[in-house]
C-alpha positions in Angstrom: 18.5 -25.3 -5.3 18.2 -26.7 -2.1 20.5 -29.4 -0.3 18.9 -31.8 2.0 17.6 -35.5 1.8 17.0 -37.0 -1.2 19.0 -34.8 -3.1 21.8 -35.2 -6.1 25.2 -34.5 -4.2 28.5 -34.6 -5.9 30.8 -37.6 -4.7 34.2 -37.1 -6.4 36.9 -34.9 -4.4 36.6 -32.5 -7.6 32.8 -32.2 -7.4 32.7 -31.6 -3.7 35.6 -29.0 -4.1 33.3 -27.0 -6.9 30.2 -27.5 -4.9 31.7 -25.4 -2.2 33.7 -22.9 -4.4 30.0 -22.3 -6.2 27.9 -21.9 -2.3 30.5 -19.7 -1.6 30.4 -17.6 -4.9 26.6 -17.4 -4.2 27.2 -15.9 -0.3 29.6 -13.5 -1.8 26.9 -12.6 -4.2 24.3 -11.6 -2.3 26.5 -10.3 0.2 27.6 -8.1 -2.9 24.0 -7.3 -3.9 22.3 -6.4 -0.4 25.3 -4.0 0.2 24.8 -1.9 -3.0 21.0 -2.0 -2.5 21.9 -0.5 1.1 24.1 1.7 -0.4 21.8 2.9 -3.0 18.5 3.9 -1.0 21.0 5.9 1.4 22.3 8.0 -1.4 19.0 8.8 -2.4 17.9 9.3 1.1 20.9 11.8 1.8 19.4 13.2 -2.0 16.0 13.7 -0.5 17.4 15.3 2.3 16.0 12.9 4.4 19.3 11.8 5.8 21.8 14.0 7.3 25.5 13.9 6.6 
């Protein structure tokens, strides 16, 4: 989904407010995702050994 020219955009108050509540949900997502990936690979480095306390 990209937003630019040519594209379907929502034109009612209640569409706009949804399209904005839903690009926010997806920041918050991947926010969500990238920090528990993070998280993840530094337990198993701390695991390994390969990362101090």
């Amino acid at each position: 989904m990209t937003i630019g020219y040519g594209d379907v955009v929502p034109t009612t108050t209640l569409g706009r407010i949804i399209a904005v509540l839903r690009g926010l949900l997806g920041v918050l997502m991947t926010g969500v995702t990238t920090g528990s990936t993070v998280y993840a690979i530094q337990v198993a480095a701390q695991r390994a050994g390969l990362r101090p306390r």
